[in-house]
N, C-alpha and C positions, 0 to 999 in steps of 0.2 A: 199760146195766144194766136190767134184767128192772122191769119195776114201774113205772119212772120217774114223778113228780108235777112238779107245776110248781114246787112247792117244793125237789125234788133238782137239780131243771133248772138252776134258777137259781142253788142255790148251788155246783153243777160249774161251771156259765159263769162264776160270780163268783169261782171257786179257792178255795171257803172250805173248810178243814176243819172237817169233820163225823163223826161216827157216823149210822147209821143202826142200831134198835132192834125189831124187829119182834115182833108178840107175839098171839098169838090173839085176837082180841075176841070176847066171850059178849053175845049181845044181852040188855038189859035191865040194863046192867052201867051205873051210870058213865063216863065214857068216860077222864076226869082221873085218879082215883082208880082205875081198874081200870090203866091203862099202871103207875102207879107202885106197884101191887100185883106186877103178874105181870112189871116189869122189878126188882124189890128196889132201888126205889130213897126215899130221900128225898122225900116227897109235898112239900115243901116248892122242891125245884130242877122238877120238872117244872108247864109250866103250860100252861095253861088259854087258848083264844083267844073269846072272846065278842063278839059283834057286837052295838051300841048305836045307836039313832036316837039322836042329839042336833041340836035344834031342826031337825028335820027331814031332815036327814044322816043315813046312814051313818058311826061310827066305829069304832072296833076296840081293845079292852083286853086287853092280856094279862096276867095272873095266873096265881099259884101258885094248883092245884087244892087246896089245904086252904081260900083265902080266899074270900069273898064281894066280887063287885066293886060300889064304893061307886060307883053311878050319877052322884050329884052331884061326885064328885072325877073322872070320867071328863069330865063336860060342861065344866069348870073346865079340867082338863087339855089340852081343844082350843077354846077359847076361847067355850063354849057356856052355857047354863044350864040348860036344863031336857035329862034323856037318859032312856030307858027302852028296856026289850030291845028288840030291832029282831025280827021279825017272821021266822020260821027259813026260810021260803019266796026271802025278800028278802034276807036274807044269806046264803042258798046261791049264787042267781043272782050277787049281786056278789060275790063272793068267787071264783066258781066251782070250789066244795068242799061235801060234802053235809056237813050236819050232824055233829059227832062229829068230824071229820075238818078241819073247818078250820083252817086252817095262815097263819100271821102272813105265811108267805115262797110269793111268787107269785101272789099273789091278781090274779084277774082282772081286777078294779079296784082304781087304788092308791087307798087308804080313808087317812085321817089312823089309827097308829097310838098307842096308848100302853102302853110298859111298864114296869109293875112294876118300883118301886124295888127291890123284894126282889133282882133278878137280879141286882145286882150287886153281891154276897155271896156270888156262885159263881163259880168256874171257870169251867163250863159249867153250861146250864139244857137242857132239855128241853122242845121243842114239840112239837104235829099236824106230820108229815113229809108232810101231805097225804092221808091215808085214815086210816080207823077201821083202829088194831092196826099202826099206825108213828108211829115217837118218832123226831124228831132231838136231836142232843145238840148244840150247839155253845155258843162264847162268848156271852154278854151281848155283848158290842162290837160281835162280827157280826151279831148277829140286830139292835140297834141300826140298824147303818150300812146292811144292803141292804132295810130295810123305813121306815127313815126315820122312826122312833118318837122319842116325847118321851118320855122319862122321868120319872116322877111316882109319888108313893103314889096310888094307885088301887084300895087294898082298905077295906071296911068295919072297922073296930076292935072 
């Protein structure tokens, strides 16, 4: 397949079923809220992959791009205290995805992930398929099991 990411890679090697969602990106856009704009979908199933220093770590929250992620239930979540954004330079490099485009599934380095209670109140959810202007859709249970995520409320109320 034309395009391929480390994130499609992995989930052909891993036989998961998937969609893949493709869609123009406009720079200056959102990147959360533009995918679930120009794919008509529920901003609520597609989410969001945000990288967090927690006490001095690297970890990885995933959310619904409607929520703000709650830093302190992220640090809680991987057994941490204190977390604040990690620095976009620094989670490119570990992730090895550029900004906008970072993808829960095949990151460069595996990162403790956490997601989003919310996902599992869908079917399928939507992530970064690995570039700015591609969405994968698949289950919550798969994106779960090949990224090795804990699941937890992790947004701000």
């Amino acid at each position: 397949m034309a395009g391929k990411t480390p994130a499609t890679a992995l989930l052909d090697a891993q036989r998961v079923s998937y969609q893949l969602h493709n869609y123009p990106h406009r720079a200056g856009q959102a990147y959360g809220p533009e995918a679930a704009e120009a794919l008509g979908l529920d901003p609520r199933r597609v989410f969001k992959t945000l990288v967090a220093e927690v006490d001095g770590a690297l970890a990885v929250g995933v959310l619904p791009v409607t929520d703000t992620l709650d830093l302190k239930a992220l640090a809680s979540a991987v057994g941490g205290k204190r977390a604040r954004m990690a620095e976009v330079r620094g989670a490119e490099r570990a992730t090895g995805y550029v900004a906008g485009g970072i993808s829960p599934l095949g990151q460069k380095r595996r990162l403790p992930i956490v997601l989003d209670a919310s996902a599992n109140g869908f079917d399928t959810v939507f992530c970064s398929g690995g570039r700015r202007g591609l969405e994968v859709e698949l289950a919550p249970a798969d994106l779960i099991r090949l990224t090795g995520a804990r699941v937890a409320t992790i947004t701000a109320s």
